[in-house]
N, CA, C and O atoms as a DFTB+ gen file, in Angstrom:
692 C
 N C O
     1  1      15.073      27.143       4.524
     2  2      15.278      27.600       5.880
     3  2      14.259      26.938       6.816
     4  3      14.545      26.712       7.992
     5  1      12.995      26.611       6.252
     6  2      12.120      25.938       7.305
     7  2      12.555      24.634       7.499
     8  3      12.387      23.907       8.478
     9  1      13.032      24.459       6.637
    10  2      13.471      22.650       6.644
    11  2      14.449      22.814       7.732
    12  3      14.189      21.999       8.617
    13  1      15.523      23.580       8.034
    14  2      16.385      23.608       8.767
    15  2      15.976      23.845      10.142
    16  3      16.747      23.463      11.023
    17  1      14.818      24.449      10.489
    18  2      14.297      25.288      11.508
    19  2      13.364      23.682      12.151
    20  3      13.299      23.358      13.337
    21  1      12.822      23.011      11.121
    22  2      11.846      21.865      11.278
    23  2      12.730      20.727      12.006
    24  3      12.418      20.068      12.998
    25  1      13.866      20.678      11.279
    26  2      14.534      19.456      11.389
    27  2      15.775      20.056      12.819
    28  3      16.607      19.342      13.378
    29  1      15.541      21.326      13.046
    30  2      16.191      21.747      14.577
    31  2      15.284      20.740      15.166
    32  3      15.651      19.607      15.477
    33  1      13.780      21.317      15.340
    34  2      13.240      21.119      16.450
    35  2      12.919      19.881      16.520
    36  3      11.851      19.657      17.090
    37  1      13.555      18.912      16.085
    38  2      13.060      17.654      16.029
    39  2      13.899      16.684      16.801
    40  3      13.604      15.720      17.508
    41  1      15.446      17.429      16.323
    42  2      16.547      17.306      17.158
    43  2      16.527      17.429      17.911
    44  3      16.839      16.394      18.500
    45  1      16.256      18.419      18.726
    46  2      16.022      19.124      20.324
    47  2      14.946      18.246      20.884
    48  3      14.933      17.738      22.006
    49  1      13.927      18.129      19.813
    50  2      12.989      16.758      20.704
    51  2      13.001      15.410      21.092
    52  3      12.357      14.746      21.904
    53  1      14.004      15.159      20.208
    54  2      14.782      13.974      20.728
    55  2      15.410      13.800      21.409
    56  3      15.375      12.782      22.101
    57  1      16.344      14.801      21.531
    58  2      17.677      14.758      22.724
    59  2      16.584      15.169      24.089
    60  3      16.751      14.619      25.177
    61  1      15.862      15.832      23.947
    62  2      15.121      15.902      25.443
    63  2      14.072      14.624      25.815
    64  3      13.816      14.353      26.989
    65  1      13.483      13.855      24.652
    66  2      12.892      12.327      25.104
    67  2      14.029      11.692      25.405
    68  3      14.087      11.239      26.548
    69  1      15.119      11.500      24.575
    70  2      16.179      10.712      25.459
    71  2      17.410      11.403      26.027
    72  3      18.556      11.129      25.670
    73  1      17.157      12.123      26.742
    74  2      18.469      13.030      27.401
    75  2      18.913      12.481      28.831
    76  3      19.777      13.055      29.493
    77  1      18.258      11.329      29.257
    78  2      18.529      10.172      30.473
    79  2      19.384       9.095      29.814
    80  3      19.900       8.286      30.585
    81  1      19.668       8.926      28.210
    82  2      20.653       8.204      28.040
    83  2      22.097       9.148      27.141
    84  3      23.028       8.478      26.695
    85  1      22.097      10.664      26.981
    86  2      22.869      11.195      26.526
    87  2      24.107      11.177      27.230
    88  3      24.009      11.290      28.452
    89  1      25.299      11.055      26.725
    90  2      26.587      10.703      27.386
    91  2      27.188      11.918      27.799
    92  3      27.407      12.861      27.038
    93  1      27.456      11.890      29.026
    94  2      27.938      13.156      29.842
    95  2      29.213      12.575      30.557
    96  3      29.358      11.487      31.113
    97  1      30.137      13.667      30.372
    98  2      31.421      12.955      31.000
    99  2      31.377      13.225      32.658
   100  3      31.076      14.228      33.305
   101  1      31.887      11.658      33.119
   102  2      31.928      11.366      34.504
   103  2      32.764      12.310      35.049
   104  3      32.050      13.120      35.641
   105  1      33.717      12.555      35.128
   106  2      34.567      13.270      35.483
   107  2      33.855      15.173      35.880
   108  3      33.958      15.945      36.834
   109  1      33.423      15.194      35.028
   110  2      33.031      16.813      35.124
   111  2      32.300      16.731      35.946
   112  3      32.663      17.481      36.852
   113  1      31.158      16.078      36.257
   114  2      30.215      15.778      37.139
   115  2      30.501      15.492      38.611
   116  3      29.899      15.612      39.678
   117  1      31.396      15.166      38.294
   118  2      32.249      14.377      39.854
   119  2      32.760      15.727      40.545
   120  3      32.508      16.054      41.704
   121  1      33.585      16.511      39.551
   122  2      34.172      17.897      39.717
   123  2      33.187      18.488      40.273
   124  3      33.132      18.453      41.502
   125  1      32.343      19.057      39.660
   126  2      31.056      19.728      39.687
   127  2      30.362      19.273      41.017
   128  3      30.666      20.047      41.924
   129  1      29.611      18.368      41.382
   130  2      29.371      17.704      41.844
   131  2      30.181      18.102      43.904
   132  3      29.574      18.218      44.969
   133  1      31.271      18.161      43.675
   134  2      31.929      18.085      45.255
   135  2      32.083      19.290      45.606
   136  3      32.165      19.630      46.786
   137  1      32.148      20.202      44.473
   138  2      31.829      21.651      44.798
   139  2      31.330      21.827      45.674
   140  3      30.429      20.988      45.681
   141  1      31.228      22.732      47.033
   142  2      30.315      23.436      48.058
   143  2      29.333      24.288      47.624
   144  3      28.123      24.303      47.854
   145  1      30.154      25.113      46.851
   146  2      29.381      26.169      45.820
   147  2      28.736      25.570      45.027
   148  3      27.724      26.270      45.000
   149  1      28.570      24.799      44.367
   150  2      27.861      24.210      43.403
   151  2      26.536      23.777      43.499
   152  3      25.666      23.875      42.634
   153  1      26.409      23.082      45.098
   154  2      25.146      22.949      45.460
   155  2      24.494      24.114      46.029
   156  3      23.396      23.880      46.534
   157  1      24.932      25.395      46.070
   158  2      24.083      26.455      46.216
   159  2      23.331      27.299      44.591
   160  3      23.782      27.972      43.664
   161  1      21.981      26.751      45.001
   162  2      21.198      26.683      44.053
   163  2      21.517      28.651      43.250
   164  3      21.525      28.963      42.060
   165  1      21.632      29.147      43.923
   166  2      22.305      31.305      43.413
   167  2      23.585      31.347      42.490
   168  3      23.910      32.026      41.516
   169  1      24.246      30.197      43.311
   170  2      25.702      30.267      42.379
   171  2      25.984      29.192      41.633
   172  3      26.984      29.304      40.924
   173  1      25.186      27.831      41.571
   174  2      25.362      27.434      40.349
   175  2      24.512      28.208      38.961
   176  3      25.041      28.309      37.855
   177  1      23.238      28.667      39.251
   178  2      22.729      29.155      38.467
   179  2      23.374      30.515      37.899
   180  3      23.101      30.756      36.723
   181  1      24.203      31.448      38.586
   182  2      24.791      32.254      38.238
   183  2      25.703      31.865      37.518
   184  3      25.548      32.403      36.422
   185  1      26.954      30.948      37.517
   186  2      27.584      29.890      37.087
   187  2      27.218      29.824      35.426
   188  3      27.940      30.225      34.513
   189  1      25.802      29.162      35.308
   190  2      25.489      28.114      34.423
   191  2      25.156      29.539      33.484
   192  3      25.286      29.442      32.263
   193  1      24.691      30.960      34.131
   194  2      24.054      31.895      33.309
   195  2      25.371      32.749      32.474
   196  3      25.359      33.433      31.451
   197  1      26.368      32.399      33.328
   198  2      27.970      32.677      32.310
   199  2      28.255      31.733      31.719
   200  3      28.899      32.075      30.727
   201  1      28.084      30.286      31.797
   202  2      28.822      29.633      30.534
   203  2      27.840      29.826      29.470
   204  3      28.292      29.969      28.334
   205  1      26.397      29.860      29.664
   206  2      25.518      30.451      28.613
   207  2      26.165      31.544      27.950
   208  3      26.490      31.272      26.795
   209  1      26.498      32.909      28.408
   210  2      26.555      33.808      27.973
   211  2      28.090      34.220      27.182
   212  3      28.399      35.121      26.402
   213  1      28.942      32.944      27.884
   214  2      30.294      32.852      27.460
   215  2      29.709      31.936      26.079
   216  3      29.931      32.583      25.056
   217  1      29.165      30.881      25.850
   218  2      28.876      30.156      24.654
   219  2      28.478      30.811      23.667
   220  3      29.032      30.942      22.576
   221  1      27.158      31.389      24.161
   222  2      26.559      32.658      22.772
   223  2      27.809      33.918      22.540
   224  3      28.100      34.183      21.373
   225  1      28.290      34.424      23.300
   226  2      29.514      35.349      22.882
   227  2      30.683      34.675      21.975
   228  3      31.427      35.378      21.291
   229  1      30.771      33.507      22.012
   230  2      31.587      32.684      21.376
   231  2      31.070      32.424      19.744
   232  3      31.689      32.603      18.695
   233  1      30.016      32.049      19.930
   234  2      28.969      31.439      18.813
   235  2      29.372      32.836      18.187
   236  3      30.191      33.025      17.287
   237  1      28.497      33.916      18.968
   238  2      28.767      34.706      17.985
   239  2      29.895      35.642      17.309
   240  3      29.728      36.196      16.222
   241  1      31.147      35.756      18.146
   242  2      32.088      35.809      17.171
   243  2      32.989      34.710      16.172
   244  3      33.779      34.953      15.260
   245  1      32.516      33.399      16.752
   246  2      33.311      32.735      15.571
   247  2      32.078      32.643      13.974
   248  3      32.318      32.020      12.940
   249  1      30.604      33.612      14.329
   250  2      29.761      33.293      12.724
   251  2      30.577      35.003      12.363
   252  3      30.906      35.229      11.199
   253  1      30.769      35.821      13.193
   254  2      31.384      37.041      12.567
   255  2      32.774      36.935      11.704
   256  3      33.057      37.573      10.690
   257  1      33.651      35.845      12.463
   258  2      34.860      35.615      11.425
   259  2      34.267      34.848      10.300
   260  3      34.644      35.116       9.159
   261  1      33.397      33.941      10.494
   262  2      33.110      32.915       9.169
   263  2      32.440      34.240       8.070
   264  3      32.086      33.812       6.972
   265  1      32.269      35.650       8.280
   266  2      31.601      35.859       7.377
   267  2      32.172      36.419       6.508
   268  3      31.524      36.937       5.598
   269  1      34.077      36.494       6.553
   270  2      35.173      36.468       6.034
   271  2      35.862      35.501       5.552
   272  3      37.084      35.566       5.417
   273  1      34.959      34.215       5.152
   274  2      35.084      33.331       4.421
   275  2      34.077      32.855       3.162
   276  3      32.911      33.244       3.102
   277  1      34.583      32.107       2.326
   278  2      34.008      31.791       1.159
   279  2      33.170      30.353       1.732
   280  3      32.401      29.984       0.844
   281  1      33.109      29.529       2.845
   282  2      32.968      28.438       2.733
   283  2      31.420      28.401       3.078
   284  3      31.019      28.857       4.149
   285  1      30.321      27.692       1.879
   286  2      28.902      28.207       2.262
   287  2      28.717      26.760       3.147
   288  3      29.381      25.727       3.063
   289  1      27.493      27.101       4.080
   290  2      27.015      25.752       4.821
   291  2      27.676      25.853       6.496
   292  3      27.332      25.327       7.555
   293  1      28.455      26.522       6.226
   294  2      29.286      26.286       7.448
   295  2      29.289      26.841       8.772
   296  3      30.007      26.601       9.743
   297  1      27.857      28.030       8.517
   298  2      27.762      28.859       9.753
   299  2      26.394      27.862      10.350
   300  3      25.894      27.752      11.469
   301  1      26.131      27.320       9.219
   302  2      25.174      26.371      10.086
   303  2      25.771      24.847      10.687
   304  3      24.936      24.106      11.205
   305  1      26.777      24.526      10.637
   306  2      27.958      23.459      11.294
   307  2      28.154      24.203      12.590
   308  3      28.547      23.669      13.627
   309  1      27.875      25.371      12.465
   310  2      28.800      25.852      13.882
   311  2      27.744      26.011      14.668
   312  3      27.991      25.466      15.744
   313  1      26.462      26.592      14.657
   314  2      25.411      26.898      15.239
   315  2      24.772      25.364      15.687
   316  3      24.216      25.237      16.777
   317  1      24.904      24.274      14.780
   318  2      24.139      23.049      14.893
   319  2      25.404      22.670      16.363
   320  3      25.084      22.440      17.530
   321  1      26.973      22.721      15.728
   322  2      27.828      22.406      16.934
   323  2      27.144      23.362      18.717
   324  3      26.595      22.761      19.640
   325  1      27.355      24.470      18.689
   326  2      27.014      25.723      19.701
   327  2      25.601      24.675      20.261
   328  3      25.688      24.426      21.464
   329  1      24.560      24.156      19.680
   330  2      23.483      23.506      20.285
   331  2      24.109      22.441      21.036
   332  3      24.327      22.389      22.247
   333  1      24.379      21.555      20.080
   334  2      24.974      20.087      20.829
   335  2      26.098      20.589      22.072
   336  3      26.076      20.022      23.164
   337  1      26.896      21.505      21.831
   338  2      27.507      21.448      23.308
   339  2      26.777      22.418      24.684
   340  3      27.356      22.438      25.770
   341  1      25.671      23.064      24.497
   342  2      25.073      24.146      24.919
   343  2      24.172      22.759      25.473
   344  3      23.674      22.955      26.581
   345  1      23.968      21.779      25.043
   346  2      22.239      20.738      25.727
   347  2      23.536      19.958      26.034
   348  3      23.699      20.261      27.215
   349  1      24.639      19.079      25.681
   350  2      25.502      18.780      26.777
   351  2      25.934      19.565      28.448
   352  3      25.889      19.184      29.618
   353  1      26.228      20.468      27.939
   354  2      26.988      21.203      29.247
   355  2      25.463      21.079      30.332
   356  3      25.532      20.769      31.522
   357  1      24.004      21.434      29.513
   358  2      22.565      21.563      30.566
   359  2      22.510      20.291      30.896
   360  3      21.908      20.107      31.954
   361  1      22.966      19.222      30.317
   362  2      22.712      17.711      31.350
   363  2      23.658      17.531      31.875
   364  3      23.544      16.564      32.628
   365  1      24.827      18.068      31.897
   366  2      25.928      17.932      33.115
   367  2      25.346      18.572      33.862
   368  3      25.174      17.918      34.890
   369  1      24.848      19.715      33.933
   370  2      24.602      20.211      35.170
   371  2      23.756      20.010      36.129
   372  3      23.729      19.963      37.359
   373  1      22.882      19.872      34.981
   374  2      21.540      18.927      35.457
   375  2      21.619      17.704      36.374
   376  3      20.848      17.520      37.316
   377  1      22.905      16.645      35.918
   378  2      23.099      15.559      36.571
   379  2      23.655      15.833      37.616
   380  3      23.335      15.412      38.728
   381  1      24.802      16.779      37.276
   382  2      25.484      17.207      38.798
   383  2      24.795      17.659      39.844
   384  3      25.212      17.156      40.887
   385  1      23.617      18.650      40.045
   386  2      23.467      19.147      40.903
   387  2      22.351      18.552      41.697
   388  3      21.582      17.802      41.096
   389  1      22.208      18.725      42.643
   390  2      21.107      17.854      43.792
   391  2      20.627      19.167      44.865
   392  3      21.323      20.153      45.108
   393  1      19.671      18.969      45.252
   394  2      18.924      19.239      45.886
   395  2      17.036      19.760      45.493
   396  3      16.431      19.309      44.520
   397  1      16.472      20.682      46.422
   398  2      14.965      20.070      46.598
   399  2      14.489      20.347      45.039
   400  3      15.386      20.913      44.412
   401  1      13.527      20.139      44.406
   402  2      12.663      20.782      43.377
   403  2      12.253      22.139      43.508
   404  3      12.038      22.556      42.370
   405  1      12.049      22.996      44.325
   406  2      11.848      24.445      44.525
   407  2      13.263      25.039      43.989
   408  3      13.415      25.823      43.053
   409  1      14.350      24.411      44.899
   410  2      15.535      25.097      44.176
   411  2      15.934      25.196      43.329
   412  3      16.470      26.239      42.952
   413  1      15.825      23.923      42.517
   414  2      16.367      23.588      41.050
   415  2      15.563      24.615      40.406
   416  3      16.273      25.194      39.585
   417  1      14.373      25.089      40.431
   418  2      13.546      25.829      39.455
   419  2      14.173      27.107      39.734
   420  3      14.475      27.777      38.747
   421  1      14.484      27.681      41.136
   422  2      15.472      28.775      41.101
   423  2      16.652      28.342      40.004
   424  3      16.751      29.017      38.979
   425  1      17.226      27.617      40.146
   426  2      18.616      27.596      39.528
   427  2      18.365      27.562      38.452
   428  3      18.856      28.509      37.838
   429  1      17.764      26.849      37.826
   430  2      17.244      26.746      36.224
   431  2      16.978      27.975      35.741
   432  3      17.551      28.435      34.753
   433  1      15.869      28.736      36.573
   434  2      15.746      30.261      36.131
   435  2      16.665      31.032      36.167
   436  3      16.586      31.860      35.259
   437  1      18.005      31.220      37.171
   438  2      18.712      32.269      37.310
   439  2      19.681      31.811      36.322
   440  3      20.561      32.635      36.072
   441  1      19.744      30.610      35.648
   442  2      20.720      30.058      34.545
   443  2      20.267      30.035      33.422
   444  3      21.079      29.514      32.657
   445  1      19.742      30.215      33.140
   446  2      18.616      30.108      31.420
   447  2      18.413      31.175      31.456
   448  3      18.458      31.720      30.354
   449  1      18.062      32.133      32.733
   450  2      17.644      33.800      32.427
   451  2      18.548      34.472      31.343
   452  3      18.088      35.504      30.855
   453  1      19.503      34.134      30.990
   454  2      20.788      35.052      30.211
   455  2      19.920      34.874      28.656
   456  3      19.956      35.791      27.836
   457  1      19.258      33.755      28.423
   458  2      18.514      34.268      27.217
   459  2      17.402      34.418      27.164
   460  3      16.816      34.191      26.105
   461  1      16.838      34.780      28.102
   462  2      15.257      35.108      28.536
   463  2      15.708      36.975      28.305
   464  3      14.935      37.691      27.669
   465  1      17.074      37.575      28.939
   466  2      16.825      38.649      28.414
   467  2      17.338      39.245      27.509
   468  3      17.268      40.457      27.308
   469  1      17.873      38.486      26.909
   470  2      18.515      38.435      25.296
   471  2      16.623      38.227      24.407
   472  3      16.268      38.674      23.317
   473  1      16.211      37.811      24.918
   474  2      14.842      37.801      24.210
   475  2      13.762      39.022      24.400
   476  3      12.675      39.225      23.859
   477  1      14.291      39.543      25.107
   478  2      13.714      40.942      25.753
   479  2      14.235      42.066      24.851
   480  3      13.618      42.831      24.110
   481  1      15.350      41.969      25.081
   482  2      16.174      42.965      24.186
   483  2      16.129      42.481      22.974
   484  3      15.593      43.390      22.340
   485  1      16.328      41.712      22.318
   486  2      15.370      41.091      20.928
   487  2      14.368      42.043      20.414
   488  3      14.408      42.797      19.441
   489  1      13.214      41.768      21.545
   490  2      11.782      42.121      21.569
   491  2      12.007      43.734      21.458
   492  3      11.593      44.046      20.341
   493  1      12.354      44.575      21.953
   494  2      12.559      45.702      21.760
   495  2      12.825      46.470      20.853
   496  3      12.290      47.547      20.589
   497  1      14.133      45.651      20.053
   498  2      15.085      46.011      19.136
   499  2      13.859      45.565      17.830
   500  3      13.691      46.210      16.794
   501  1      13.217      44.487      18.172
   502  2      11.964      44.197      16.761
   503  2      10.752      44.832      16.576
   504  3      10.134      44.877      15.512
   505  1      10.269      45.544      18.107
   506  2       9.429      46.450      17.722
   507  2       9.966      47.934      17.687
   508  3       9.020      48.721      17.644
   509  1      10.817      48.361      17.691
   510  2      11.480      49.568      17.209
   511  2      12.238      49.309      16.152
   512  3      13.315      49.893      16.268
   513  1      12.130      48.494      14.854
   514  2      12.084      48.549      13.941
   515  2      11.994      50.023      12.870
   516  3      10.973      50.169      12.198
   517  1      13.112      51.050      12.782
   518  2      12.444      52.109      11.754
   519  2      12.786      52.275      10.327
   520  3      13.257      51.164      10.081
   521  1      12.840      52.843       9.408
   522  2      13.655      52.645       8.119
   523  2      14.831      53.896       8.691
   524  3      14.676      54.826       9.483
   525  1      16.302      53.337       7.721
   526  2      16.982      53.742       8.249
   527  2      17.402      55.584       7.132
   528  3      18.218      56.505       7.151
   529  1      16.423      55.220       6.500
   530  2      16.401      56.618       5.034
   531  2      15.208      56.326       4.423
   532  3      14.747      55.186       4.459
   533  1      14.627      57.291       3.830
   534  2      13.012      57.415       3.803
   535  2      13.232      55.992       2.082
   536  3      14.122      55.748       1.268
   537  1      11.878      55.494       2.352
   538  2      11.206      54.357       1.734
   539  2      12.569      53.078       1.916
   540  3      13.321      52.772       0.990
   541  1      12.609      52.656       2.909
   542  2      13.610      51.573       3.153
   543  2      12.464      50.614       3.616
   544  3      11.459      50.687       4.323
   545  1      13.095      49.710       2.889
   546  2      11.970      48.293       3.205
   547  2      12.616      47.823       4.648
   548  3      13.836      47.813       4.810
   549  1      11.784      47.476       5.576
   550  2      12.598      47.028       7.062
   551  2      11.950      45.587       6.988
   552  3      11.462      45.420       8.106
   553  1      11.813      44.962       6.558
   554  2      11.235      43.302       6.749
   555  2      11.871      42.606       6.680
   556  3      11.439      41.510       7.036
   557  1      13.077      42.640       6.283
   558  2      14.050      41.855       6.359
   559  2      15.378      41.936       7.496
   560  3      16.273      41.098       7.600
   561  1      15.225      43.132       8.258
   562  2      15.678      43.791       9.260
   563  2      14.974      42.894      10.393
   564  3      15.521      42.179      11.232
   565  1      13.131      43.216      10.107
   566  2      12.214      42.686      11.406
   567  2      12.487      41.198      11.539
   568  3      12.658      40.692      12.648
   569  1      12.542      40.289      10.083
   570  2      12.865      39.312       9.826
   571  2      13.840      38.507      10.762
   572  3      13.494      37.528      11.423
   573  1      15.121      39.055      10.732
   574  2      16.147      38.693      11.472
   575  2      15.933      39.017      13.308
   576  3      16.442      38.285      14.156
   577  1      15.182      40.106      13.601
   578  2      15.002      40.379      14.655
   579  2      13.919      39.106      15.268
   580  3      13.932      38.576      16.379
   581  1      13.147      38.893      14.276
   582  2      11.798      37.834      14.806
   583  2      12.430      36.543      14.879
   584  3      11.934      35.782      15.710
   585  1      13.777      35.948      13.955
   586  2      14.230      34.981      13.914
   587  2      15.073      34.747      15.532
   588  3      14.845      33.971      16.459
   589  1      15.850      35.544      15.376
   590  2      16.970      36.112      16.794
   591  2      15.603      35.623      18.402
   592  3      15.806      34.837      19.328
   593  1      14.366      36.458      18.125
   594  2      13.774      35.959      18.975
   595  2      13.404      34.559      19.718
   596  3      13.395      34.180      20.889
   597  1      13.062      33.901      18.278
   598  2      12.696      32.462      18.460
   599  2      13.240      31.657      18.840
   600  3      12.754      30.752      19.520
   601  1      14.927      31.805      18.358
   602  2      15.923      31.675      18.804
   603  2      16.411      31.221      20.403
   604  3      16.478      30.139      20.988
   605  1      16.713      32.658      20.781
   606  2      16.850      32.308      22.180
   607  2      15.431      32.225      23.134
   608  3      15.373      31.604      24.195
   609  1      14.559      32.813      22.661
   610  2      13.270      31.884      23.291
   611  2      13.146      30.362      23.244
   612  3      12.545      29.837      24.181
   613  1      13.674      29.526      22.199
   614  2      13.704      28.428      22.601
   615  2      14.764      27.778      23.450
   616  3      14.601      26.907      24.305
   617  1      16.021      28.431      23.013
   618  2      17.407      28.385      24.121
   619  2      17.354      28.572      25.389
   620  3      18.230      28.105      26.117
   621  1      15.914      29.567      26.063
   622  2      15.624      29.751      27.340
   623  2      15.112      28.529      27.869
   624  3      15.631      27.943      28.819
   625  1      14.045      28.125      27.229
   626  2      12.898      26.877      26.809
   627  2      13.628      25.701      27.295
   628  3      13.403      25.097      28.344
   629  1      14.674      25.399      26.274
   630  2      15.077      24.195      26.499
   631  2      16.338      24.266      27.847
   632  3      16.500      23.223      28.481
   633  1      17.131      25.426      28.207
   634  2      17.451      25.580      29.234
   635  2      16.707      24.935      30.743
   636  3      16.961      24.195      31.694
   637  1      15.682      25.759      30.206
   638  2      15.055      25.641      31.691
   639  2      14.334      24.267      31.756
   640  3      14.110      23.858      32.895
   641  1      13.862      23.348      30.531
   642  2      13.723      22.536      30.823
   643  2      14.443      21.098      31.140
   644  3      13.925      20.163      31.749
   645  1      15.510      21.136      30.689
   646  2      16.821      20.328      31.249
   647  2      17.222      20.384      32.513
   648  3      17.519      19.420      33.219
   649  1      17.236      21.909      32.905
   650  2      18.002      21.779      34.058
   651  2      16.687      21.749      35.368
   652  3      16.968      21.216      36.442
   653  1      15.534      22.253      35.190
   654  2      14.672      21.790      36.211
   655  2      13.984      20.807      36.212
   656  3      13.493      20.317      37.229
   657  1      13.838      20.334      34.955
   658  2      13.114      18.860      34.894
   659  2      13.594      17.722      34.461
   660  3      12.962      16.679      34.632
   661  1      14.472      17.743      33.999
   662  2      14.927      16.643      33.665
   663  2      16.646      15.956      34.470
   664  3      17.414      15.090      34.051
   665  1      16.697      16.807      35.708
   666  2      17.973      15.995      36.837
   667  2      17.496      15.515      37.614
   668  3      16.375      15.859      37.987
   669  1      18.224      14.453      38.201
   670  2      18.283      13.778      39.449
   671  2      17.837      15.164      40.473
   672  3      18.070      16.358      40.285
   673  1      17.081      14.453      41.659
   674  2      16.733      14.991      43.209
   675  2      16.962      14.368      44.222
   676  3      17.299      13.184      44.241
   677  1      16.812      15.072      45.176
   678  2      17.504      14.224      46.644
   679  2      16.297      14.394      47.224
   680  3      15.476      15.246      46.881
   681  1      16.145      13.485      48.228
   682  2      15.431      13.222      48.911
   683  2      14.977      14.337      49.797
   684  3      13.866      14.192      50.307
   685  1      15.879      15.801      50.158
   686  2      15.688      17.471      50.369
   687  2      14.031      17.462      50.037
   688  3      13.559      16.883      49.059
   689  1      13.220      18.223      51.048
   690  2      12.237      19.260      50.121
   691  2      12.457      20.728      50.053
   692  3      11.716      21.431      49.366
C-alpha cells in the first residue's frame, strides 16, 4: 500500500512540473472560455466545486458496485482513472479562465473547497472514533478514516494548486 501511495505522489508531481505541456482539449476551453459566467471568478468556482463533488460521488459509487465483483486490482484502475480526469478537468479550467491573481485564488478556493470540507468531516468522523461493542479494536476503522483524510487533503492541495497557480493571467489586477 505504501508503494502505491509513493508512486501516487510521484505521479501528481509530475503532472504538476509538467502540467504546461498536459493535453487539454481545445474545444472545451473555447466553450468554457466565451462563457460570461465563466469569467466570474463565484461561479466558475462554484461550477468547478460541483464537478468536484459530481466526480467524487461518482468515484464513489462506481468502488461501491466494484465491491460486488470478483475482479482484484481494479478499484485501484478506477481511483488512478478518477485522478487523471479530476487534474485534467483542473487544467482546463485553469487554462480557460482569465482574470487578476486575487481572483483566481478566490476561485481556486471556492472550487477545491468541496474537499477541504470533506476533510473536515473526515477529521471529525476520525476523532470520534468509538468501539462499536465493548473490546472492539477501532484502528482499522481510524485507519481508513486517517487514509480518507490524506486523501482529499491532497485533492484540496492539488486543486488549489492547479487552478491558482498554475493558469494563464491577464493583464487585470
Amino acid at each position: 500500500m505504501l508503494i502505491f501511495f509513493l508512486a501516487g505522489m510521484v505521479f501528481v508531481l509530475v503532472i504538476i512540473i509538467f502540467s504546461r505541456t498536459l493535453w487539454v482539449p481545445s474545444g472545451m476551453i473555447e466553450r468554457l472560455s466565451k462563457k460570461k459566467w465563466f469569467q466570474n471568478h463565484w461561479l466558475s468556482g462554484g461550477y468547478l466545486f460541483g464537478i468536484n463533488a459530481l466526480y467524487f460521488g461518482t468515484t464513489i459509487f462506481l468502488l461501491y458496485l466494484l465491491m460486488f465483483t470478483d475482479i482484484p486490482y481494479l478499484h485501484l484502475v478506477l481511483m488512478l482513472l478518477a485522478t487523471i480526469v479530476s487534474i485534467f478537468t483542473w487544467n482546463a479550467f485553469s487554462t480557460a479562465w482569465t482574470g487578476s491573481f486575487k481572483n483566481r485564488l478566490k476561485m481556486a478556493l471556492t472550487g477545491s473547497s468541496f474537499y477541504l470540507i470533506l476533510a473536515l468531516i473526515i477529521v471529525i468522523q476520525w476523532v470520534s472514533v468509538k468501539p462499536l461493542y465493548p473490546n472492539e479494536d477501532t484502528l482499522m476503522r481510524a485507519l481508513g478514516w486517517m487514509l480518507g483524510f490524506f486523501v482529499s487533503a491532497i485533492a484540496f492541495s492539488i486543486c488549489f494548486i492547479f487552478i491558482a497557480f498554475l493558469g494563464k493571467r491577464s493583464a487585470r489586477v
